[in-house]
N, C-alpha and C positions, 0 to 999 in steps of 0.2 A: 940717818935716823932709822936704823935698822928696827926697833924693837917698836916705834909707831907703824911705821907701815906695815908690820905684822900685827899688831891688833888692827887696824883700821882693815885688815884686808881679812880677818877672821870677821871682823864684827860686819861686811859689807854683806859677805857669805852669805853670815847668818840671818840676816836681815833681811837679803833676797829669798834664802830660802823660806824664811816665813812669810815672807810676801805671797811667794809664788804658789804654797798650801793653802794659803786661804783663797789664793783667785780660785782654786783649783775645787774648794768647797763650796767656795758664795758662786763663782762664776764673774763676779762685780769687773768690770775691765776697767772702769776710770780710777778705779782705787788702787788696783794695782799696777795703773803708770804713775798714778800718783806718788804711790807708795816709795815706790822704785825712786823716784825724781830724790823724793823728799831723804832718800837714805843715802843716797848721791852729794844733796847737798851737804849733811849734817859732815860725812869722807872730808869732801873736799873746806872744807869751814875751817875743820878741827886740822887739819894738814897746813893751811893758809894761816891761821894761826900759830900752830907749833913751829912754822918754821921763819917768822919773824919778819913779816912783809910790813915794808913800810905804810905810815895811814896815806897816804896818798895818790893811791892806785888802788884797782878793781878788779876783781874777780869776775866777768860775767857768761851768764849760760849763752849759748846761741843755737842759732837751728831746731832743731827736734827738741833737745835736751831746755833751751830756751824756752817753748812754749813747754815747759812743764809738764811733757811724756815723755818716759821714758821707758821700750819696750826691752823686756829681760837682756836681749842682747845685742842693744844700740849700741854705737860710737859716744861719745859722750866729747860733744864739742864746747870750746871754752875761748874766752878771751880772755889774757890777761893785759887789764887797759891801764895804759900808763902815762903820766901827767907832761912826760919829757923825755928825752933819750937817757936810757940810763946807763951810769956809770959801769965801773970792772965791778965792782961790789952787787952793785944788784945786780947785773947782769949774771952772776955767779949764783946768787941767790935764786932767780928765776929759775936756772939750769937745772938746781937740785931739786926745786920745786915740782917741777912736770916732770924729772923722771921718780919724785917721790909720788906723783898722781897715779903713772905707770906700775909702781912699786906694790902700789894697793889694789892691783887689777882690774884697774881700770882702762879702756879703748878710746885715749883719749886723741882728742884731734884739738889740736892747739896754734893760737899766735896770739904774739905776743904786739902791742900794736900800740900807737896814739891816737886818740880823735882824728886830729889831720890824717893819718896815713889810714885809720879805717875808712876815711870819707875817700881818699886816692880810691883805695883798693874798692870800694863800693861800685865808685863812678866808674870803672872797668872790667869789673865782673858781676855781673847779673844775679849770681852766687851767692857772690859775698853781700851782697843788697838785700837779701833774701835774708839770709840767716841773722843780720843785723836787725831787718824788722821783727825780729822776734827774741830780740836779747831781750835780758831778765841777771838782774842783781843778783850775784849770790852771795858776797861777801867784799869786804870793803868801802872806798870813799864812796859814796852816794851821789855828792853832788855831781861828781866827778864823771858817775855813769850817767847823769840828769843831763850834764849836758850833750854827751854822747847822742842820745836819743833826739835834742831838740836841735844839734847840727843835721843829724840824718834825718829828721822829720823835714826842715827846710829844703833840704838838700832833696829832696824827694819828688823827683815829676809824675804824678802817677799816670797820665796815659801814657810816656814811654815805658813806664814799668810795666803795664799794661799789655801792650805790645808786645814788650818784649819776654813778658812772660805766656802769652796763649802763641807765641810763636816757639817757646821752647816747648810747650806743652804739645804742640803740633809734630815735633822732630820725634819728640820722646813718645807721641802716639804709632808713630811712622817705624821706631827703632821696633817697638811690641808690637808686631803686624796690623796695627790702624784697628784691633777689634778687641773688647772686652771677651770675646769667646776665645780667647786660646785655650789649648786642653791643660797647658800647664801655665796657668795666669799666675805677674806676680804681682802682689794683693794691693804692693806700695805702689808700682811703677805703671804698669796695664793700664791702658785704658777702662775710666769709671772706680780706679781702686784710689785709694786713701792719699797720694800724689793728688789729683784730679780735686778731691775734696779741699786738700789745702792750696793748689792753684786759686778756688775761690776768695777762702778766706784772706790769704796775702792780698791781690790786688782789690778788695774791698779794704784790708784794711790802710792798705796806702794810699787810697782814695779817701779815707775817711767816712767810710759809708757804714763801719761798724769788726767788729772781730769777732764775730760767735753769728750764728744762726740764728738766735732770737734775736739778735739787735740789726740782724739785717731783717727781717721781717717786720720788726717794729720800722725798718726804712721804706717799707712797700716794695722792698726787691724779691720776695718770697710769702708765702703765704704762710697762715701758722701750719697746713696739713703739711705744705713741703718743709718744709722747717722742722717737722717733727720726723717726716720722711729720712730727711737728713741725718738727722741724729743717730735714728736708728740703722741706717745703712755705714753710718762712719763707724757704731759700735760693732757694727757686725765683723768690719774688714778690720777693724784690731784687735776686735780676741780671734778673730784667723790669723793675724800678724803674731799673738801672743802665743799663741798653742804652737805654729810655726817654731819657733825659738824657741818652746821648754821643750819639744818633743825632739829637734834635732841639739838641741845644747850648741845653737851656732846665731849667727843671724843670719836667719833663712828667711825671704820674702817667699819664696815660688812656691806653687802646689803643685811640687812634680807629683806623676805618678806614684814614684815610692811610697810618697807619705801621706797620701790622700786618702787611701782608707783609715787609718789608725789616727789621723787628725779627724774624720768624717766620726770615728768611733767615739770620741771624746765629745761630740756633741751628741752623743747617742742613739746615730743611724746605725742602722742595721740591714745586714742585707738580705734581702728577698728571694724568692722565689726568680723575679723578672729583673735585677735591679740589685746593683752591687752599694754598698755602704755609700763609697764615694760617688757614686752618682746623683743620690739624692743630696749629697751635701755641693757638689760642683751646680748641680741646678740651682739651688739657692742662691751658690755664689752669682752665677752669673744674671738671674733676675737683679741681685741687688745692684750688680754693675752694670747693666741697662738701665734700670730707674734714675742710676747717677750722672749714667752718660745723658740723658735725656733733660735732666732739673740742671746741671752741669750748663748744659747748649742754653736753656733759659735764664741764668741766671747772669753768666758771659755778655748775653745779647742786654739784658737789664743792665748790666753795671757800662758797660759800652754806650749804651743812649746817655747814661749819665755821663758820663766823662766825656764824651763828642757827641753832643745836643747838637739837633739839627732839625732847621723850621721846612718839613715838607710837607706839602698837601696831596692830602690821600687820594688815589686814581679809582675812582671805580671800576669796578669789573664786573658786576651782579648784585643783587638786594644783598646776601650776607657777605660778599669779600670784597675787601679793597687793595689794592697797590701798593704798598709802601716805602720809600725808599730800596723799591727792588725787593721786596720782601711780601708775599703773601700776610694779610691781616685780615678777621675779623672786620665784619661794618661793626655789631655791636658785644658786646661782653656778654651776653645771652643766644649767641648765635646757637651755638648747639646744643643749649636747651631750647629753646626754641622750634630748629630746625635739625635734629637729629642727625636726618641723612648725609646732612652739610659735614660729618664728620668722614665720609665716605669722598666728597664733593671735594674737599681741600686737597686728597691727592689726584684724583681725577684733575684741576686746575695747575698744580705745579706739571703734570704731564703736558696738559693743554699750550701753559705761559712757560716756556724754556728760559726769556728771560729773569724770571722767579729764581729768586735765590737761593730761597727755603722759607717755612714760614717765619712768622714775627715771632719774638718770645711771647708777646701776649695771646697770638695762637696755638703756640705750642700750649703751655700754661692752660689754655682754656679746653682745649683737644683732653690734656691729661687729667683732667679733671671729669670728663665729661665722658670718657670711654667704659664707664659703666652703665652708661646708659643705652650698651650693643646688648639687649638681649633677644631672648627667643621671640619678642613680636617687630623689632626691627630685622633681626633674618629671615624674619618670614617675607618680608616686604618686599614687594617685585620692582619698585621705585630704585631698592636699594640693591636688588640682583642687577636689575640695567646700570646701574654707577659701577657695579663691581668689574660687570663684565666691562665697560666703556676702558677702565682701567687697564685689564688683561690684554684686550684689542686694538689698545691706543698704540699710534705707530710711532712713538717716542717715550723715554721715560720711565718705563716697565719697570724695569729692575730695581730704579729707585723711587720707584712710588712703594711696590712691596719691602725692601728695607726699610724704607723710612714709616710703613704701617705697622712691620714689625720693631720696629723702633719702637713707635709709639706706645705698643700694645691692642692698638688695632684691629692686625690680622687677626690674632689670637682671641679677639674677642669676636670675630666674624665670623671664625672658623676654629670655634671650640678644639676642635680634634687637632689642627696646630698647636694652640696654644700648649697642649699636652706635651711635645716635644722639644718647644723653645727652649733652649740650655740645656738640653740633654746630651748627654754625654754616648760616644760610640767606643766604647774599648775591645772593638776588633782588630785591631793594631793593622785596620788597614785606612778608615779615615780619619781626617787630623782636626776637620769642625764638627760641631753640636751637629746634631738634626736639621733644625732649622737652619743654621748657616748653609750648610751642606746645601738644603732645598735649593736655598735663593741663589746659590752659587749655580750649580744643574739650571736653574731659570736664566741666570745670567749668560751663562755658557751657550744654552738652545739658542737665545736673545741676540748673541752676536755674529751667529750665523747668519742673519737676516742683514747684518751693518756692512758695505761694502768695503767702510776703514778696517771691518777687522779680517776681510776676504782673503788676507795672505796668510793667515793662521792658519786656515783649517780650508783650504780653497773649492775641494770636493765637497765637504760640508754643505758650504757654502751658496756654492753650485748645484745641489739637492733642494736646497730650504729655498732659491730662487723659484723654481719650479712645483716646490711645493704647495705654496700659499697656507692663508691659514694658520701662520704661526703662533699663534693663540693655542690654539689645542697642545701642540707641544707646553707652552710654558701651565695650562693645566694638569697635564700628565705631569710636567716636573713636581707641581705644586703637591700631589698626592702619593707620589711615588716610594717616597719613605715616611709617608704619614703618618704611619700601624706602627712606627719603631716602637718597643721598647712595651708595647701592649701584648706579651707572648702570642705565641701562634705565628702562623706566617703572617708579616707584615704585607705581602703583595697581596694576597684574598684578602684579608681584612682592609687595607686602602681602595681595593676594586669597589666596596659597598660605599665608603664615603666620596668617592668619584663617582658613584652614579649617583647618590642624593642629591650633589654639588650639582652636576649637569642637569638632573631631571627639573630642581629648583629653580636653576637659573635659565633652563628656556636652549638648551644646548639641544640640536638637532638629532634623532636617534643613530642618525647613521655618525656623527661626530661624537653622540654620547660612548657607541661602541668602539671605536677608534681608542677613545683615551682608557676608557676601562681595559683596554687590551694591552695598550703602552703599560698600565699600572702593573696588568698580572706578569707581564712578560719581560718587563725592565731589567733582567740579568738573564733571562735566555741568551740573547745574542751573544754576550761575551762569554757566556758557561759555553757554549757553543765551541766558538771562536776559538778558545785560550785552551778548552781541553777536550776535543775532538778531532779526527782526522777529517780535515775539508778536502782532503783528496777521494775519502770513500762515498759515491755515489748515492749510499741509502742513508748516510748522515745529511746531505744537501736537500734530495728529499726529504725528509722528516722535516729539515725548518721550513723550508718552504711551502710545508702542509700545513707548516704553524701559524706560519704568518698569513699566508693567504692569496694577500694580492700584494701590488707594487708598492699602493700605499704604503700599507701595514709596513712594509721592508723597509722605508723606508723612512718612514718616521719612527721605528725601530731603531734603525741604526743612528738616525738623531740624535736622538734621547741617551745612544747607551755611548757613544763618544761625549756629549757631555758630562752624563751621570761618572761617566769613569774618570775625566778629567775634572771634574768636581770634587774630589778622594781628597788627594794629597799630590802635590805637586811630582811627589816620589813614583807613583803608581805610573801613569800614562807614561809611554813612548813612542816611538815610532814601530815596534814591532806589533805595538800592541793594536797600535792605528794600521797597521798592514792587516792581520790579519781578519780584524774585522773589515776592511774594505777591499781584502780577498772575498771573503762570508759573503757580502753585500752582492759584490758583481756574478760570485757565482750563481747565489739565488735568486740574482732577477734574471739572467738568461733561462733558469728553469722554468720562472714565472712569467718568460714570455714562452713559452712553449717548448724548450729544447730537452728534451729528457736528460737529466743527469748523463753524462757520458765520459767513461775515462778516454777512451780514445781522439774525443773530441779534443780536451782537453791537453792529453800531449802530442796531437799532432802540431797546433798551437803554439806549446808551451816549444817543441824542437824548432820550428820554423823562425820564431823569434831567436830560439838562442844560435840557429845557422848566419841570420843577420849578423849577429854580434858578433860572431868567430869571422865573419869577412871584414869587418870594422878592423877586426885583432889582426886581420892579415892573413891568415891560415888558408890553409889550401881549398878544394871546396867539398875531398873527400879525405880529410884529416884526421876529423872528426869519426868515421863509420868504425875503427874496430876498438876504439875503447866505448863506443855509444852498444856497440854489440855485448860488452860487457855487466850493462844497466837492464833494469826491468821498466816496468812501466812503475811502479810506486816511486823509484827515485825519478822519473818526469815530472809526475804528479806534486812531489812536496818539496820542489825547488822550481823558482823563479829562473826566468830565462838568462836573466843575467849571471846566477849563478852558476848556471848548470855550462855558460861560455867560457867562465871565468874558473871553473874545476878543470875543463874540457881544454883550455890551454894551457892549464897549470901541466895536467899530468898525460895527455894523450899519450904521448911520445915513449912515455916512462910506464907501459901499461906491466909491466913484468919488472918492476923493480924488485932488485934482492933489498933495498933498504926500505925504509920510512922515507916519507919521500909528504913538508909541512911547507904550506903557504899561505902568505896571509896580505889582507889589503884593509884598506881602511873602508868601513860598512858603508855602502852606497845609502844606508836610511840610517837616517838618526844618529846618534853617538855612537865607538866602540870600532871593533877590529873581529874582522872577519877570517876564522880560520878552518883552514881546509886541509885534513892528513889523508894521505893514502897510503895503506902500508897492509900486508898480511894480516888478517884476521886473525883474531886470539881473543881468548875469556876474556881477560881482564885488561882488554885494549883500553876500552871505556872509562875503568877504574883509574890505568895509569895517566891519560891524557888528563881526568878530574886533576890528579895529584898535584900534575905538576900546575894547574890554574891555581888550587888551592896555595898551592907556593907560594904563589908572586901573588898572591893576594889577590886575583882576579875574579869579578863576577860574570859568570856566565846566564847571560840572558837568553841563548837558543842551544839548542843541538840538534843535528839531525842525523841519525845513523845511517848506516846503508850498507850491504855487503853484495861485492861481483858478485860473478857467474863465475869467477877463477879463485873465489873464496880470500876477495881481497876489501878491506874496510875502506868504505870513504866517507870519511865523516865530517861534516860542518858543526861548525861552532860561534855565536856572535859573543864576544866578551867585554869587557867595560872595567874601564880603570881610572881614575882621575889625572894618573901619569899618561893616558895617554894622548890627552888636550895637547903635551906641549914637547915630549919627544916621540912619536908616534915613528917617523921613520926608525930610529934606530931599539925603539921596542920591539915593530916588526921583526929586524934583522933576527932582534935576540931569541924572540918566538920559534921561529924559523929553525935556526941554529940547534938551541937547547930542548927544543923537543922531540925534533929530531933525533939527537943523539941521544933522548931517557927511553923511547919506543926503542931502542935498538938494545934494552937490557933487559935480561931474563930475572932478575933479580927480586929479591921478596918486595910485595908493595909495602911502604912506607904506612905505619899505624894512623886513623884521622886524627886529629888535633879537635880539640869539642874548640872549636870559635868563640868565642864572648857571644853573647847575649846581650842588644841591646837593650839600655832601661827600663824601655816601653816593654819590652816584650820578657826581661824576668821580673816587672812586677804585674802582668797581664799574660801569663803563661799559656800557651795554649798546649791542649792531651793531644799530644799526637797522635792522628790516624792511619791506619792502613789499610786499603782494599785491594784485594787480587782476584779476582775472576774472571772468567774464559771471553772473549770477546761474542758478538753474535754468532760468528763463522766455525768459531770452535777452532782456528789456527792458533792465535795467538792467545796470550793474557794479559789483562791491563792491568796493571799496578798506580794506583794511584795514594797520593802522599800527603799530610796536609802538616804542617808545622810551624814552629818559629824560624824562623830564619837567620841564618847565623853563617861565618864563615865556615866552608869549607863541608857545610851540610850535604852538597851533590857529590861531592866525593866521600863522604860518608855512607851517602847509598850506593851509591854504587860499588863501594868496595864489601859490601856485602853480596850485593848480585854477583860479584864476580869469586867471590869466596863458595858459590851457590853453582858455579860455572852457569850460569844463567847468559844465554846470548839477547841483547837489545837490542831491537830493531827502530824504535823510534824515540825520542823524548821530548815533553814538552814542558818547558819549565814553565812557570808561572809567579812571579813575585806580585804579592799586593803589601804595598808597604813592609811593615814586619815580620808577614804570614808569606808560605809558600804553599803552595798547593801545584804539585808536579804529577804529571801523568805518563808513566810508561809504558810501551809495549813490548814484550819477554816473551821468550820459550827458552824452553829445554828440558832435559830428561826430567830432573828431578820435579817439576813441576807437576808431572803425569800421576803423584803419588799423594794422595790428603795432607797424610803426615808430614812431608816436608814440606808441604805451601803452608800449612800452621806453624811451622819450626821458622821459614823465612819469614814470615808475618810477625813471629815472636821477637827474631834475631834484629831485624827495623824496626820495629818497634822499641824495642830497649837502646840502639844505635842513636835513635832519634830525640830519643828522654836526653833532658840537662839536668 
């Protein structure tokens, strides 16, 4: 039927397209699933008819398309129900059928099936039980599909459906990282998005408890404000679901980056000064998907009492709370009107009661109803400063009392200036949570340095926070740390003024008030420090140790900033990054116990250790004297003893190599393979060694240059690959090998390759910068870099330094997520002249644009 499926697939077109213009004028979203459905069915009627189906069988919707939405660019699922096994004729008939459905451009998802065998398939797929409770007639025998319905209605256990759907709901929270905040949430699937919504309605309405929202609230499982709540937060995630789908012309659930602003624009955000389009519009998202996670958890624990009713008597624990079946509850339904504070008091109690489960729905329920009543004369109230703090100081439970405040809404209503960050988006393409997640994660992070189960994590940490006491103040300092986001200005002075109102209100000690306001201003010294300064020069050690002060300060310093970093993105932290700050740390408390910065101190040290390890390796015990006579004191200083044993046996022997002369072992910290050339000095050593990492696709996480006294280069390298988890020895060999033999050509370097760009980071671009100016000392210049990060960018610069004959003396790379921020140190002639440090600043500059 060539000539029907061509109008029927003109006129669907058309149909849609005028749908989707008027959603597009009115905005209306149930009209235009409506619409949609309804033009779907009129298709598939007039196709069901022309093509001669017998009256004895059914056409019916199921799933999505079943309950009567349908979004611009759904699947469109179908049953076709049949009375009996059917013969060659209709079976033929069927055949032409669903590829004449297809014919009309339609995405259909089809079976073909009996009562009996949809009841088989129901009672083994959780699935197909699902989308059966939501079949709907479209065409055909009636009775036929009546009984369909009153088999599966019998057929119907609803506590195992029950079950077995808030245990699928569990998996599928688990598969989308367990949080409505992801920065690219999808709207169906995500925890709190439009899944989540119809988890409720399914096993209510297999319970029989109702199918829409007012008719559960007419059940007393919701009240008419959540009820309306509902509504409005379902309407919100499907014209996000809708806009989604006409703007990419696919069915797209997710709010990637790409399309978050131009979808954000469509609702008519705009962007600001402080605040990109899609920030305000991801905020919204994710207040809506908190509200839902929250009415979602009440509504779950409500249909649950119904379906496993259970006679227990309430335990007391105080005049307003009781016991419940393990469940924190309310004495009476007026508790926090009543008693206000008791809103403060319920997590203060689950910290207390471990056995506590969580609260009751009817706590929940009465909490969220009630938390407008945290205003300016309850935070004034010093009743309710001591619950807060009791909370903060409680030695169990911390982290999940503040989640579950900010869950609630809570926090945010305790501490206004949170509230401002909850769902706020970070597009630094270096963290991967909101604000607030972020916070509580840094809380969490500080938090388990104190837990002896988690003391093999972070075991220094660990062993610091023992001795510290006082953990409280840390998870304060977390608390405020990035409070100021997103308020321009520096966020660390602006969070310093609401950490001392916090303190001064709450009764916080002066000499503890100044502690934490110091953590606030100073919470990325450490690692700026760290990651882009020479910790071998003597007046950089002083300087932070001037900063910090005393032991304390260093110390809950460096708490804060190994949380706060491992707080980021799973991506960011690693072991080098944890070396160097816990280099930082040990050098400045020997300053701060009185040793004056000293480099001699330090490498006489730093050689004594590595003489150890050369007699472990075997070597002689003056082996080591005439290539160590080749080194200065800065290569002591900015290698580790193990390194400088492990260079020191590589090449003693070989100090007047005519070749290149490459060895590599597998990195004593962390992930990655550690490589170590020695070979004649040349411009563009630096250059050619990037190329060939750029090759193989290697990430370089360290470098350390270095050049003899014979004018010969030794340079360290830590590099990182995912091949090299599972053939690491024979990647070494091949390192070894083949870089060797590319150092030994004179030949033109190889032009960069511009790397892809990951998604995040071409649709959150950052303006490359460049800075070169002369160091303190006036020897060298420091070239510092900041960028997107991409393959093969470090050989990109560098093959400009070296087109510049520019010699390198030190580099320090720096990955934060998608950003790089690299800092080098340079000389050479062309340097000494204005004009060409502007020409180099230009030439990386433009190298570094995508």
């Amino acid at each position: 039927m060539p000539n029907l499926a061509a109008s029927l697939k003109q006129q669907l077109k058309t149909d849609r397209q005028l749908a989707i213009e008027t959603f597009q004028a009115d905005g209306k979203t149930d009209q235009l699933l409506t619409q949609l459905r309804r033009n779907v069915d009129a298709a598939l009627t007039k196709a069901w008819d022309e093509s001669g189906m017998p009256r004895d069988i059914a056409l019916v919707a199921v799933g999505g398309y079943g309950r009567g939405e349908l979004f611009p660019h759904s699947d469109v699922d179908v049953l076709i129900l049949l009375n009996g096994t059917p013969d060659a004729g209709l079976q033929e008939k069927l055949e032409k059928l669903v590829q004449l459905f297809w014919d009309i451009g339609l995405e259909i998802g089809h079976s073909i099936r009996t009562v009996e065998e949809c009841l088989a398939e129901s009672a083994a797929d959780i699935t197909v039980q699902t989308s059966l409770l939501e079949a709907r007639l479209v065409t055909g025998n009636r009775p036929l599909f009546h009984v369909l319905q009153e088999r599966c209605s019998a057929a119907m256990d609803p506590r195992a459906f029950f079950q077995a759907k808030t245990l699928e709901m569990r998996q599928r929270h688990i598969k989308y990282e367990d949080t409505p905040y992801s920065l690219e949430p999808n709207c169906k699937e995500s925890p709190g998005g439009l899944r989540d919504l119809q988890v409720i309605i399914w096993v209510a309405k297999a319970a029989g408890l109702g199918d829409s929202w007012s008719k559960l609230a007419q059940r007393g499982l919701l009240t008419a404000t959540e009820a309306r709540q509902l509504k409005q937060k379902e309407r919100a995630f499907k014209d996000i679901r809708i806009r989604l789908h006409i703007y990419t012309n696919r069915r797209e659930d997710r709010l990637v980056f790409d399309i978050q602003t131009p979808i954000a624009e469509t609702f008519g955000f705009k962007t600001t000064d402080t605040r990109r389009a899609s920030e305000y519009l991801m905020q919204r998202y994710y207040w809506a998907a908190k509200a839902v996670t929250q009415l979602n958890t009440i509504l779950l624990q409500n249909i649950e009492a119904q379906l496993f009713p259970q006679q227990v008597v309430p335990q007391k624990i105080n005049d307003r709370f009781n016991e419940l079946n393990g469940f924190l509850d309310i004495a009476h339904d007026d508790t926090f009107e009543q008693t206000p504070s008791a809103m403060l008091e319920v997590f203060l109690l689950l910290t207390q009661h471990p056995e506590l489960k969580n609260m009751s729905a009817r706590t929940m329920r009465a909490l969220w109803h009630a938390r407008f009543k945290i205003d300016n004369a309850f935070r004034r109230d010093p009743h309710n400063h001591a619950l807060f703090m009791q909370i903060i100081q409680g030695k169990r439970g911390v982290t999940h009392a503040l989640r579950r405040m900010n869950q609630t809404s809570v926090l945010g209503r305790y501490l206004p200036n949170f509230r401002r960050i909850v769902g706020q988006m970070q597009h630094d393409l270096f963290h991967v949570y909101t604000v607030d997640q972020h916070i509580l994660m840094v809380v969490r992070n500080v938090r388990r340095f104190t837990m002896s189960e988690h003391a093999h994590e972070y075991p220094f940490c660990s062993q610091l926070m023992a001795n510290f006491g006082q953990a409280w103040i840390l998870y304060i300092a977390a608390l405020f740390h990035d409070i100021a986001k997103g308020r321009g200005g520096d966020h660390s002075k602006l969070g310093m003024a609401d950490a001392r109102q916090f303190c001064e209100q709450h009764g916080v000690s002066a000499e503890n008030t100044e502690l934490i306001v110091f953590l606030v201003e100073h919470h990325l010294s450490m690692s700026q420090v760290a990651q882009k300064q020479d910790l071998s020069d003597p007046d950089v050690i002083q300087q932070f140790a001037d900063s910090v002060k005393d032991e304390r300060h260093l110390t809950a310093l460096y708490l804060l900033t190994v949380a706060d970093i491992r707080g980021t993105s799973p991506k960011v932290w690693n072991a080098w990054k944890g070396k160097l700050l816990e280099d930082l740390y040990r050098i400045t408390l020997r300053v701060l116990g009185g040793e004056a910065p000293s480099a001699d101190r330090e490498l006489k040290n730093t050689q004594q250790e590595a003489i150890k390890t050369l007699r472990l390796y075997g070597l002689e015990a003056d082996a080591h004297e005439k290539f160590w006579q080749q080194l200065d004191v800065a290569y002591f200083l900015r290698h580790d003893a193990s390194d400088i044993a492990w260079q020191t046996r590589s090449f003693h022997d070989r100090i007047d190599s005519p070749v290149p002369l490459v060895k590599c072992r597998l990195a004593p910290i962390g992930e990655g393979v550690q490589v170590a050339v020695y070979t004649k000095d040349r411009a563009d050593l630096f250059a050619r060694i990037c190329s060939y990492f750029d090759e193989k696709n290697f990430s370089i996480l360290d470098a350390k240059i270095h050049t003899t006294k014979k004018n010969y280069a030794l340079d360290a390298f830590v590099i990182s690959a995912p091949v090299f988890a599972k053939n690491y020895r024979d990647i070494i060999n091949l390192i070894e090998h083949e870089l060797a033999e590319l150092l030994k050509s004179d030949g033109p370097l190889p032009p960069p390759i511009r790397g892809r760009l990951s998604r995040q980071s071409r649709t959150f671009p950052i303006n490359p910068t460049v800075d070169l100016r002369p160091d303190e000392r006036g020897q060298y210049y420091l070239l510092s870099v900041s960028a997107n990060d991409r393959t093969g960018l470090l050989y990109t610069i560098s093959n400009v330094l070296a087109k510049y004959k520019i010699n390198l003396h030190t580099a320090k790379i720096m990955t934060l997520g998608e950003r790089v921020e690299d800092v080098f140190v340079i000389d050479g002639p062309v340097l000494n002249h204005p004009r060409n440090q502007i020409q180099l600043e230009t030439d990386l500059l433009q190298a570094l644009r995508v």
